[in-house]
C-alpha positions in Angstrom: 85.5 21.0 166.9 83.6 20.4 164.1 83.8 24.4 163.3 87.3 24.9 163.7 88.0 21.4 161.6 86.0 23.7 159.1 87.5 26.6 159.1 91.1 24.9 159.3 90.7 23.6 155.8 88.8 26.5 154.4 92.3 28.3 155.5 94.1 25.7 153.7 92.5 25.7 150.7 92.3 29.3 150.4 96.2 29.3 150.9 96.4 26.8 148.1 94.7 29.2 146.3 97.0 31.7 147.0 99.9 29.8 145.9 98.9 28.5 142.8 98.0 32.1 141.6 101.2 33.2 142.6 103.3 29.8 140.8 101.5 30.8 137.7 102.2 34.5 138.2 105.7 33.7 138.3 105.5 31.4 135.0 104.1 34.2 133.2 106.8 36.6 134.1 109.0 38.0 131.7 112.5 36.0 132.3 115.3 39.2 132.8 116.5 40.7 129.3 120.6 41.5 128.9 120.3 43.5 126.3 124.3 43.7 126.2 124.6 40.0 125.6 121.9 39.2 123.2 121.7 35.7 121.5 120.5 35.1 118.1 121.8 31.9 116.6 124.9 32.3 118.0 125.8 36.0 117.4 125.9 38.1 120.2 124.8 41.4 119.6 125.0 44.6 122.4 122.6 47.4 122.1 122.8 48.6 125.8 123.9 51.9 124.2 120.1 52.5 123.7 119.0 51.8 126.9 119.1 55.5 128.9 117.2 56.9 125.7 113.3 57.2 125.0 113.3 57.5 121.6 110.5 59.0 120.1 108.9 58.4 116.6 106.7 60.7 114.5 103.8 59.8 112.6 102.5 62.1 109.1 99.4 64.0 110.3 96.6 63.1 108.1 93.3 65.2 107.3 90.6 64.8 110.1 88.3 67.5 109.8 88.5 69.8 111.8 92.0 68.8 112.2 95.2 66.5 111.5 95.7 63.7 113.5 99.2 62.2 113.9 100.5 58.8 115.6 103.5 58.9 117.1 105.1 56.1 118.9 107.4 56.6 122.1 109.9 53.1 123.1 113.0 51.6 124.7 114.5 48.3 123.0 116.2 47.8 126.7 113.0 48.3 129.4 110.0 49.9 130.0 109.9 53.6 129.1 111.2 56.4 131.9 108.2 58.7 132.6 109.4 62.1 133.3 107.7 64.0 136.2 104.8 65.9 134.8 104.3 64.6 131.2 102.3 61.2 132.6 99.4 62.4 130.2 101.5 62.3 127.4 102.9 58.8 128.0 101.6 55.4 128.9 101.2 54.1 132.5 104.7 53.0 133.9 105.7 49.7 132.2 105.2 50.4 128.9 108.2 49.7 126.9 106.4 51.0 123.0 103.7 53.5 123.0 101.2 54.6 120.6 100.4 58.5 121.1 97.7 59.8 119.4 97.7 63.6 119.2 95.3 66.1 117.7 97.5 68.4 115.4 95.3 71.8 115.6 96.0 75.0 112.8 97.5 76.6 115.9 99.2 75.4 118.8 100.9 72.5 120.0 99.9 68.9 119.3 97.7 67.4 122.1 97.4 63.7 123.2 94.0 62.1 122.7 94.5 58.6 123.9 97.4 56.4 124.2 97.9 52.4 123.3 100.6 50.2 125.4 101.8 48.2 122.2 104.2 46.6 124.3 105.0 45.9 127.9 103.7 44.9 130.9 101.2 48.5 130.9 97.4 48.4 130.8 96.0 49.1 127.7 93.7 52.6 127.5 90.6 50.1 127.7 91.8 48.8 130.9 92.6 45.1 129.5 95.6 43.7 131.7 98.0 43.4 129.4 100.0 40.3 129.4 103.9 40.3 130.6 105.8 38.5 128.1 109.3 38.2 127.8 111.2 39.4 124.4 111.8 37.2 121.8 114.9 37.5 119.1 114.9 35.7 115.8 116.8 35.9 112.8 115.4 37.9 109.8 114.9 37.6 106.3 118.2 38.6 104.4 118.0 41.9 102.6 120.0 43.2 99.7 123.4 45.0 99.7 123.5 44.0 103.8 126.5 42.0 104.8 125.3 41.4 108.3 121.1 39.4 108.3 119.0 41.3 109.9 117.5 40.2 113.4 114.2 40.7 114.9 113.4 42.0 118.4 109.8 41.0 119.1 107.9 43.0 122.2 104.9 41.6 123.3 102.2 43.9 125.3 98.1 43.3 126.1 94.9 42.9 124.4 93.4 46.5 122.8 89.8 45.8 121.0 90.4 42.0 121.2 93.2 42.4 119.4 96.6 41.1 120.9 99.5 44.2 120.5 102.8 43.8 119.9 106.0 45.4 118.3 108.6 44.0 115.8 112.2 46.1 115.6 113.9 45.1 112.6 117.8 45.9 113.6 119.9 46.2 110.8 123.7 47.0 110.8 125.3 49.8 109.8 128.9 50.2 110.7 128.5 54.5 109.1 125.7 55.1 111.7 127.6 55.1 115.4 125.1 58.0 117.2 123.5 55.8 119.7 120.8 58.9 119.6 120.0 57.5 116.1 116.5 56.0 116.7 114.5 53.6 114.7 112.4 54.4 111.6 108.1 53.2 111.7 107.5 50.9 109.0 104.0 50.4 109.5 101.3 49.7 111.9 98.7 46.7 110.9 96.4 44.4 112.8 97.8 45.7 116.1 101.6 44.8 115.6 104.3 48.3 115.2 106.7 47.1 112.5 110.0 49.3 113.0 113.3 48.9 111.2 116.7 50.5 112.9 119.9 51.1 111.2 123.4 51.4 113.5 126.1 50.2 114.0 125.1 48.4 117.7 122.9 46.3 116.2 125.6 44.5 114.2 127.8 41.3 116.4 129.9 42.7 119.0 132.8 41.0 117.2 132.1 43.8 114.5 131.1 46.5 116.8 134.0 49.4 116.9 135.2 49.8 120.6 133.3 53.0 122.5 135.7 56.1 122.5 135.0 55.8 126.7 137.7 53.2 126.6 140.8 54.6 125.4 142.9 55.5 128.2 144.4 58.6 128.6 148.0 57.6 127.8 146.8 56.5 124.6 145.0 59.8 123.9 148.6 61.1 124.7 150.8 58.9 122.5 148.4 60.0 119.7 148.6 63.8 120.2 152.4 63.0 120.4 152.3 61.2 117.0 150.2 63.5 114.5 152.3 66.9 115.5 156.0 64.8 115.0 154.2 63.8 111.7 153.4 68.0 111.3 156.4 68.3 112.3 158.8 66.3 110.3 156.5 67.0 106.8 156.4 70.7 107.6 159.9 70.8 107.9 161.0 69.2 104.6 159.6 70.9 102.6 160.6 73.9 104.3 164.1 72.4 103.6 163.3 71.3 100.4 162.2 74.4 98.9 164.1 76.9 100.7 167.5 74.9 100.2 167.1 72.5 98.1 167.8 69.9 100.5 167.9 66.3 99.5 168.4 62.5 101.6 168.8 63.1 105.9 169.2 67.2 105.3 165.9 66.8 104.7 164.9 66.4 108.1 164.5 69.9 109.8 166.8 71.1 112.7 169.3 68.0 111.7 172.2 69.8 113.3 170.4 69.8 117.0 168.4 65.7 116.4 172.6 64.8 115.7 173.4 65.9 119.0 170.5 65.0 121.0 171.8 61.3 121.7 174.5 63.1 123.4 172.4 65.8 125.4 170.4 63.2 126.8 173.5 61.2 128.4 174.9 64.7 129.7 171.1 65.0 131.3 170.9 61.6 132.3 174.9 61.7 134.2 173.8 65.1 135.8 170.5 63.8 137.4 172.7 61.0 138.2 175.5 62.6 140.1 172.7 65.3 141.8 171.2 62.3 143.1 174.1 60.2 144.6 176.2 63.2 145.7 178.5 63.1 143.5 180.4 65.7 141.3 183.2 65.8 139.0 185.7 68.4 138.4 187.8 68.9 135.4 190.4 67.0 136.4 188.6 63.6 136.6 189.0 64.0 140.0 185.3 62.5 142.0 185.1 63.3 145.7 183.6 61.0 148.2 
């Protein structure tokens, strides 16, 4: 009895274990990140535009004898970065939301990854460190010149590299001329293992400033448009035609007046013809309707 009392509460105890470990898993865990409804003292800002896009950022080569070496940095503002089949060498392990890529820029040939850094995400770092799943942060940030809109920060936390904790800092910065959600952001710099990057658009300005996605107009709009830019051709075209040719002034202006005075009445004739096909009826010149 004595055994099993034993073994009972080494059972417990090890489940205790168990749960604690996974209570402050779940603290740890990043809390989920809508980033169409993002709050920074409250503006609301929507940059889910960026979210189906890796965007990619090139570094200068510099001089390495016997070659350039260039840093390039790979990242999605919205969740970890989408590793296409076959190019896992030349990304981060899945869960990486901004990589560092490293490549060797040779005389001749393409540029060739030597290692890669998870700045930010819940990836391991190339030295095997776990890094450390921490949710992004949004701040205000400073106010810069000629800028109607302040700036905010986007802050992407990833693991330790070297001893050194990494992390990413997106500087967003609207721009109602730049609407290409392909537009991607710009490096700043790199230094003491935080990626500084600045990103001009449009989506990063409040929604209540952002101009509604073409995707919305409905098709009946598209329509009414169409309709109203050729009767605009239409009407200009004509008087000067009129104007010109002869020397029209006030409503002869308007081309074909002759047939636009007689419309009104075309459309009733149309209108009593559908009318009568409809309910049987007919008239004959006498004013005489059968039934």
């Amino acid at each position: 009895m004595t055994r099993i009392h034993a073994r009972l509460a080494a059972t417990a105890l090890a489940t205790l274990g168990v749960l604690a470990a996974l209570a402050a898993a779940q603290a740890d865990a990043p809390a989920p990140f809508a980033c169409d409804n993002i709050n920074v003292e409250g503006r609301v800002y929507n940059i889910s535009a960026f979210k189906p896009t890796t965007f990619t950022i090139k570094g200068e080569p510099r001089d390495e004898h016997p070659s350039k070496i260039r840093v390039d940095y790979q990242l999605n503002p919205c969740q970890a970065i989408v590793v296409p089949e076959g190019e896992e060498t030349s990304h981060c392990k899945a869960g990486a939301w901004v990589c560092q890529d490293t490549k060797q820029v040779p005389a001749e040939g393409d540029p060739k990854t030597i290692f890669l850094r998870a700045i930010a995400g819940s990836a391991p770092a190339s030295d095997n460190s776990p890094a450390r799943e921490v949710a992004p942060s949004v701040a205000q940030a400073d106010k810069l010149e000629d800028i109607k809109e302040v700036p905010w920060n986007l802050t992407l936390k990833g693991g330790v590299i070297d001893g050194q904790d990494q992390s990413a800092v997106i500087t967003f910065i609207c721009d109602m001329a730049i609407t290409d959600e392909k537009a991607g952001p710009a490096l700043t710099k790199y230094e003491n293992g935080v990626a500084y990057f600045s990103w001009k658009s449009s989506f990063a300005c409040p929604r209540e400033t952002q101009l509604p996605l073409a995707e919305g107009m409905s098709g009946f709009s598209v329509f009414l448009i169409v309709v109203s830019v050729f009767a605009g051709i239409y009407l200009v075209s004509g008087a000067f035609y009129n104007y010109k040719v002869y020397g029209s002034r006030g409503i002869d202006l308007i081309p074909h007046i002759d047939f636009w005075r007689e419309f009104p009445a075309l459309v009733v004739d149309v209108v009593r013809h559908v009318w009568d096909s409809v309910t049987g009826r007919t008239s004959s010149g006498r004013g005489y309707v059968s039934v």
